[in-house]
C-alpha positions in Angstrom: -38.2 124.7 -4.8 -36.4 127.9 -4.1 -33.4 128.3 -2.0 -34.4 130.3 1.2 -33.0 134.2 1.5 -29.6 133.7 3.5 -29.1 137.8 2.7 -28.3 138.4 5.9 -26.7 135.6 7.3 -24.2 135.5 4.3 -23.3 139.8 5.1 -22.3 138.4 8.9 -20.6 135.3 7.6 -18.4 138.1 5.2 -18.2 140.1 8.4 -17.3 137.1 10.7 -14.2 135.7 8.2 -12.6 139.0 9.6 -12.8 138.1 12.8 -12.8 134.0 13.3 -10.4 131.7 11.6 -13.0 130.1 8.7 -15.6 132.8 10.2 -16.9 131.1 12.9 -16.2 129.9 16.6 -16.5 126.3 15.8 -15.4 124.3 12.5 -19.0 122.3 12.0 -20.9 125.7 12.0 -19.0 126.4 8.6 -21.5 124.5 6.8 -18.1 123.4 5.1 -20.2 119.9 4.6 -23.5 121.0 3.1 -24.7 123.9 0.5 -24.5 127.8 1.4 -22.9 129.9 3.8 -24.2 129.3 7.7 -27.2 130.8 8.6 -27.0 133.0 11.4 -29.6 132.4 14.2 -31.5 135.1 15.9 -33.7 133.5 18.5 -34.8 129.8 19.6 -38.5 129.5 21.2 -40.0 125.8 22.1 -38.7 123.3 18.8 -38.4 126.4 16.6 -35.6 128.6 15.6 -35.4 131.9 13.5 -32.5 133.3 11.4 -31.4 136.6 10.4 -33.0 136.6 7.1 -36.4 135.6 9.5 -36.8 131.9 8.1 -38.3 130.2 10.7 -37.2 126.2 11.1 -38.3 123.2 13.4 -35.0 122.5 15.0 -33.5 119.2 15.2 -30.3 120.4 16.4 -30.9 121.8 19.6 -27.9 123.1 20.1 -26.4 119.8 19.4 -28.2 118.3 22.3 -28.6 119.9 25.4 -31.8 121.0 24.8 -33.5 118.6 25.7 -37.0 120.4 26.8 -36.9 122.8 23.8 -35.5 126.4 23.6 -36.7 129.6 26.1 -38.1 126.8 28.4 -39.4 129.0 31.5 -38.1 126.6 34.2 -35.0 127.2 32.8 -35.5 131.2 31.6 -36.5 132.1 34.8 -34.2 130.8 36.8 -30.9 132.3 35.3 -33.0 135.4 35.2 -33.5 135.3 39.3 -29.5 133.8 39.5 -28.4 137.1 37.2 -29.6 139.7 39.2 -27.8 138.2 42.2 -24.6 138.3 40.1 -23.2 136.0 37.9 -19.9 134.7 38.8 -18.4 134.7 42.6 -15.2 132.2 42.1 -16.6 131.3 45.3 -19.1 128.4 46.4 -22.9 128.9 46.4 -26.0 127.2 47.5 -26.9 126.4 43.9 -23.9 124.1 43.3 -25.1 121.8 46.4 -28.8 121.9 45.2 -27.8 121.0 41.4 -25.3 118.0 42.8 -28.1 116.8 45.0 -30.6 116.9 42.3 -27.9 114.7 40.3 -26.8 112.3 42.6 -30.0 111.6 44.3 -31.2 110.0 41.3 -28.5 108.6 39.3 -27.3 105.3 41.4 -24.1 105.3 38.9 -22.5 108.1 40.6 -21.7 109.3 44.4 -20.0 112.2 44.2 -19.4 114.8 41.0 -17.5 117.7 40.7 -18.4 120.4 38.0 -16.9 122.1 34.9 -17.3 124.4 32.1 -17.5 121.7 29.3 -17.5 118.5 28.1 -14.1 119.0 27.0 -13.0 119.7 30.5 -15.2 116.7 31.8 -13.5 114.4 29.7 -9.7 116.0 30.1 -10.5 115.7 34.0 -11.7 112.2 33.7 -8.8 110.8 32.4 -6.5 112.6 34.5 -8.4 111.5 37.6 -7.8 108.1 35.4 -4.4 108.3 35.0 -3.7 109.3 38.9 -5.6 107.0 40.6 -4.0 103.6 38.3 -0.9 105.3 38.0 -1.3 104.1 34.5 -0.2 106.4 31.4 -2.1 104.7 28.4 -5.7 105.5 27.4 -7.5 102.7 24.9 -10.3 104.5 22.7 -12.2 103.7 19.8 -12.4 104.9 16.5 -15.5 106.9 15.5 -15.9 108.6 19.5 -15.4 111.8 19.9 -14.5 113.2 23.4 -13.7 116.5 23.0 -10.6 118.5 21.9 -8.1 117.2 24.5 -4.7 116.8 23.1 -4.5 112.9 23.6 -8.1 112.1 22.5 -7.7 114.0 18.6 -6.1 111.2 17.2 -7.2 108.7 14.8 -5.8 105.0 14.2 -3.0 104.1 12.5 -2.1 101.1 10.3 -3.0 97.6 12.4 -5.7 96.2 14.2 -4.3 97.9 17.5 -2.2 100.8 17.3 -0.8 103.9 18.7 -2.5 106.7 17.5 -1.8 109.6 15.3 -2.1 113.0 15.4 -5.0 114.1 13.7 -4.8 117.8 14.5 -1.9 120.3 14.5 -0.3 121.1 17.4 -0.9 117.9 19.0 2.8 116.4 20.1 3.4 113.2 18.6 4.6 112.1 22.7 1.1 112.3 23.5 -1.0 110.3 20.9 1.3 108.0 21.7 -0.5 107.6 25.3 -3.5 106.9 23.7 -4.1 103.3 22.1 -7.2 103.6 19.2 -9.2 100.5 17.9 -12.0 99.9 15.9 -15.6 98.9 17.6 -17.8 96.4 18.5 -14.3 94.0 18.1 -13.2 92.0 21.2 -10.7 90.5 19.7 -8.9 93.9 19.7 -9.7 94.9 22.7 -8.3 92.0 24.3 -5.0 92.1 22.2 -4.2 95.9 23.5 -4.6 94.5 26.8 -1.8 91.6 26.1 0.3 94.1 24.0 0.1 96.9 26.5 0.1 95.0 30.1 -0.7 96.9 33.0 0.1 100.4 31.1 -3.9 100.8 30.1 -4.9 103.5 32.6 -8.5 103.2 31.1 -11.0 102.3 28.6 -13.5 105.2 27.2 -16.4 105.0 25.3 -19.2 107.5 24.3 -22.1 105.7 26.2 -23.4 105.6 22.6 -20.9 106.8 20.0 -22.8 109.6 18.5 -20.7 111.9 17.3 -19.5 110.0 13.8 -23.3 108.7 13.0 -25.1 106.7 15.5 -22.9 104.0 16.2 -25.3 101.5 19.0 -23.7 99.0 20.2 -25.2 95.8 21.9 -25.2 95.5 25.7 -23.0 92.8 25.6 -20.3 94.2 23.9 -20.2 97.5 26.7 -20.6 94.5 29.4 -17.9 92.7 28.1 -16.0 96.2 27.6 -16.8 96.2 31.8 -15.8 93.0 32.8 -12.7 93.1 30.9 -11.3 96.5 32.6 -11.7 95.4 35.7 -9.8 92.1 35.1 -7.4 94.3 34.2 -7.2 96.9 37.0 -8.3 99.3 34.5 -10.9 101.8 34.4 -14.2 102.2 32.4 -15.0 105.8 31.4 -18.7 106.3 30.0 -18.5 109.8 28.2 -22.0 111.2 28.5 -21.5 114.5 27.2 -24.3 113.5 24.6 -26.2 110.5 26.3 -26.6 111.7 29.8 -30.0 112.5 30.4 -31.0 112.6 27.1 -31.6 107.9 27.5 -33.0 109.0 30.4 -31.6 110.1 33.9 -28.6 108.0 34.1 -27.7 107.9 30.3 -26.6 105.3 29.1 -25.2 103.6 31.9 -28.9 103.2 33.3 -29.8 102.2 30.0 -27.7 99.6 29.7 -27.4 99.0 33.6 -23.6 98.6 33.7 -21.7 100.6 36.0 -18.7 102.2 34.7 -15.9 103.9 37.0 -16.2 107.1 35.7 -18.6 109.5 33.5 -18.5 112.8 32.1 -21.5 114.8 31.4 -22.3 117.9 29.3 -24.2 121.2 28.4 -27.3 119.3 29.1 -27.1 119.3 32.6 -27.0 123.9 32.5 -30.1 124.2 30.0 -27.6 125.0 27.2 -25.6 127.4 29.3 -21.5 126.2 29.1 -21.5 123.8 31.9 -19.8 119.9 32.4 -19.5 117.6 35.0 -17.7 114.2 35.7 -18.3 111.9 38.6 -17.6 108.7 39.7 -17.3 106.8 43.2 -16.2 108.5 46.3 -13.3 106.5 46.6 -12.2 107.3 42.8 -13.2 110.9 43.8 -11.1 111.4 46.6 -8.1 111.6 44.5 -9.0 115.1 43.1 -7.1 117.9 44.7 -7.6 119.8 47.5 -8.6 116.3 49.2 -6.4 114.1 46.8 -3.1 114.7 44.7 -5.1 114.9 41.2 -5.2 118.6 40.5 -8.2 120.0 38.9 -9.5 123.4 39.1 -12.0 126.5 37.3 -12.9 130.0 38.3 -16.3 129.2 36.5 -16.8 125.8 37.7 -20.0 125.7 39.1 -20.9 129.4 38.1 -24.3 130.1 39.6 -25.9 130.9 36.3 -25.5 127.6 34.9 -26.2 126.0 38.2 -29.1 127.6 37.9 -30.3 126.5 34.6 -29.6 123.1 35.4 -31.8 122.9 38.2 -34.8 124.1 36.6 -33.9 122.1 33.4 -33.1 118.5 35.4 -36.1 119.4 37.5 -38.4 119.1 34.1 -36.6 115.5 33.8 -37.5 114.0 36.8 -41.5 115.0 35.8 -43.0 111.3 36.0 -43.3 109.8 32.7 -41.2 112.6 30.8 -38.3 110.4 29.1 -41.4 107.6 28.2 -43.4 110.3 26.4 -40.5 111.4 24.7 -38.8 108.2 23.6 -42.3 107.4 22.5 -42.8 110.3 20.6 -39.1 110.0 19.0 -40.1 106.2 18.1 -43.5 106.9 16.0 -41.8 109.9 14.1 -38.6 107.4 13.3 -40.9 104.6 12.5 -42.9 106.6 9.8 -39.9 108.0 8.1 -38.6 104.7 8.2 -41.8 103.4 6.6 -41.8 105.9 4.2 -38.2 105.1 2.7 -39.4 101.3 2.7 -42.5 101.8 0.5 -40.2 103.9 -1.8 -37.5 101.7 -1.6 -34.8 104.4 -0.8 -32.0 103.0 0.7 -32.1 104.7 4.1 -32.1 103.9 7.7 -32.9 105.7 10.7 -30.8 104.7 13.8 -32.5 105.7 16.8 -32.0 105.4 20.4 -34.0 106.9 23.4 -34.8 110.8 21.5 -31.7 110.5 18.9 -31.8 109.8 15.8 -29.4 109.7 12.8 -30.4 109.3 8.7 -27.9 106.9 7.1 -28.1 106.7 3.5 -27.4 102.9 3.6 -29.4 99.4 3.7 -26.4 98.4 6.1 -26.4 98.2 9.9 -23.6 100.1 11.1 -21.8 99.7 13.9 -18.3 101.0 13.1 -16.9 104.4 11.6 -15.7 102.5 8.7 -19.2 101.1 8.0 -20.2 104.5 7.2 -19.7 105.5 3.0 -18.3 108.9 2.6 -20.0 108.7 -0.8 -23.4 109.1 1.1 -22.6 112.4 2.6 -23.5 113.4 -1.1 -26.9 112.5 -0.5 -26.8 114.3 2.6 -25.9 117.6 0.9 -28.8 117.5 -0.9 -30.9 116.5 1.6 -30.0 118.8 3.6 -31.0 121.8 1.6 -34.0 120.5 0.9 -34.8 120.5 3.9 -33.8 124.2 5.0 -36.0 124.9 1.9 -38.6 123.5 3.5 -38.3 124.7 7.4 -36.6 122.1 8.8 -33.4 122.6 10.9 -29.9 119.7 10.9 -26.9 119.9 12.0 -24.8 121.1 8.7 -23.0 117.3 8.4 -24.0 113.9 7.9 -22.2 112.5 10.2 -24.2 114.2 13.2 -27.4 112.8 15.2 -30.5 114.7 15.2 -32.6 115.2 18.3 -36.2 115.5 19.6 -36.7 117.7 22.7 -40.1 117.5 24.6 -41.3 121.1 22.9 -41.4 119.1 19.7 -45.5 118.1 19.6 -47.1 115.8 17.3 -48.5 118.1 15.4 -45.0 120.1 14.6 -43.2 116.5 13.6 -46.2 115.5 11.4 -45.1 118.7 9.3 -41.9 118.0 9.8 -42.2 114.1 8.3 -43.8 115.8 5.5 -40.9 117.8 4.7 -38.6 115.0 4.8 -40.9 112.8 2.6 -40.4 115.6 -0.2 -37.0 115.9 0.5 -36.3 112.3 0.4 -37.9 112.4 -2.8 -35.6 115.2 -4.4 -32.5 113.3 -3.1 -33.7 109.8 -4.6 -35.2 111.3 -7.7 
């Protein structure tokens, strides 16, 4: 099969390297990890997107999640239509921040009080200063393979050991602060509860995607996340649940409804705005109180809860709270992962499709995978192919391997029946 016509999109990739460092505004978008230059998108409508060169794809991307009820949904459309001719940012409180809050909080029993952002980023650099102040504890424990953003003391990576400090993994990050942050590898309590002996009463916290999905689609069992819980607070230590990609996409309450464990704190993303650059963390009133001006945690944004972005996520968490809407989509997520699954089975390629709730990842293993280091970089060669193939064929991935797909409700049966089919022949290529 032909290559698609990337004319266009490769002219404003030349034009964009003399603007952006690599050409773009985020490394991923590079397509650094798969064939070509980036294609440059023009418009988004329901599960489909367009690009430059006017190839038209089913998106699985979605903007990387947050759009979870397709693209140009008119809940969403017209409501930062009527918030824009009002005016779009004030640096001053609005009705639509206490309407969007109480939309949240009314149905999520895991939080009591929020306050909003401009990112997950932010969400998660608040969190764990809110972490931080209220244990008057320095030392963060993560886990290698989550991703929470580009804050200084979370872009580390492990060192040598079974519990270590960690390391840089980004220039310009001061060696002082990885040192704060203590990384170990997954689903293993046995180092988990060594950082707690070797680090006693320094761990300010403990944070966890609520299902790492940001370095393949790492689930873990309930247990482990309970015993994750129960050990944190033996310790006086906190339990962050970052959300930025599982809340509301498991359903309401992300994961931590999902798994029905209540962590301390939890930090939200784009989801929650329709796509428009928006975060949130929250946690308990009494945790809350410690954020400036009522408590000596300092935290502020002249866009926090900008009035466009409220306004999106109004009409778009209004969608969520239809009766039966996660149910028909998980379903719907289920039967398409189920016959691709099937698919590689009768062929005996050596694939598996992780899936949870409306994500789903394609590993080119046999294996189950629970840990970053169960993942083979030699696969991402497969991946490559794969995933020109499947631009060939109108079907739109995030350009690595590494990254989950997602099914928004604009996705119908019909669209993800052509949609298996293009994977079927693409499967083929990559196995042939």
């Amino acid at each position: 099969m032909n290559d698609i016509s990337r004319e266009r999109s490769s002219e404003l990739f030349e034009k964009a390297q003399r603007f952006f460092p690599g050409g773009v505004n985020s490394p991923v978008r590079a397509f650094k990890s798969v064939y070509g230059t980036p294609l440059f998108i023009e418009k988004g409508d329901g599960c489909f997107l367009w690009d430059a060169d006017g190839n038209k794809f089913i998106d699985f991307c979605c903007s990387w999640g947050p759009l979870i009820l397709g693209h140009n949904h008119p809940s969403v459309r017209e409501n930062v239509i009527d918030a824009v001719e009002k005016g779009m940012s004030f640096g001053a409180p609005t009705a639509l921040e206490n309407e969007l809050a109480e939309l949240i909080l009314t149905h999520n029993r895991k939080v009591e009080k929020i306050r909003f952002v401009s990112s997950g980023t932010e969400a998660v650099m608040s969190a764990i200063r809110l972490a931080r102040g209220y244990t008057k504890r320095d030392k963060i424990l993560k886990f290698e393979g989550c991703y929470h953003g580009h804050v200084d003391s979370m872009l580390v990576k492990a060192g040598s050991g079974l519990v270590t400090f960690g390391e840089t993994s980004s220039a310009g990050v001061p060696k002082s602060f990885a040192d704060e942050t203590i990384v170990i590898p997954l689903n293993d309590r046995g180092a988990v509860e060594q950082a707690f002996k070797q680090f006693p009463d320094q761990i300010a916290a403990i944070i966890i995607e609520g299902v790492p999905a940001n370095n393949g689609l790492l689930i873990q069992n309930k247990e482990y996340i309970q015993f994750l819980r129960e050990l944190s607070t033996a310790n006086r230590s906190l339990l962050i649940f970052d959300e930025v990609i599982t809340g509301f996409r498991l359903g309401f309450e992300g994961a931590a409804g999902y798994y029905d464990i209540q962590p301390d704190i939890t930090t939200y993303g784009k989801i929650i705005g329709g796509g428009m650059p928006v975060g949130a963390y929250g946690a308990s009133a009494e945790i809350m109180s410690n954020i400036s001006p009522e408590g000596a945690v300092y935290q502020a944004g002249t866009l926090s809860g900008n009035p466009v972005a409220m306004a999106a996520g109004i009409g778009q968490l209004s969608e969520l709270l239809r009766p039966g809407f996660y149910k028909e989509l998980n379903e719907k997520t289920a039967a398409f992962v189920a016959s691709v699954q099937q698919y590689a089975a009768d062929k005996e390629y050596q694939l598996t499709v992780f899936s949870i709730g409306s994500l789903f990842w394609f590993a080119f293993t046999d294996r189950n995978i629970q840990k970053a280091e169960d993942i083979d970089p030699l696969s991402m060669d497969k991946f490559k192919i794969f995933h020109r193939e499947l631009l060939n064929r109108g079907i739109y991935l995030g350009p690595s391997g590494y990254e989950v797909g997602f099914i928004s409700s604009a996705h119908t049966v019909d669209t993800l029946e052509n949609a298996k089919r293009a994977i079927f022949e693409s499967l083929d290529v990559v196995y042939s």
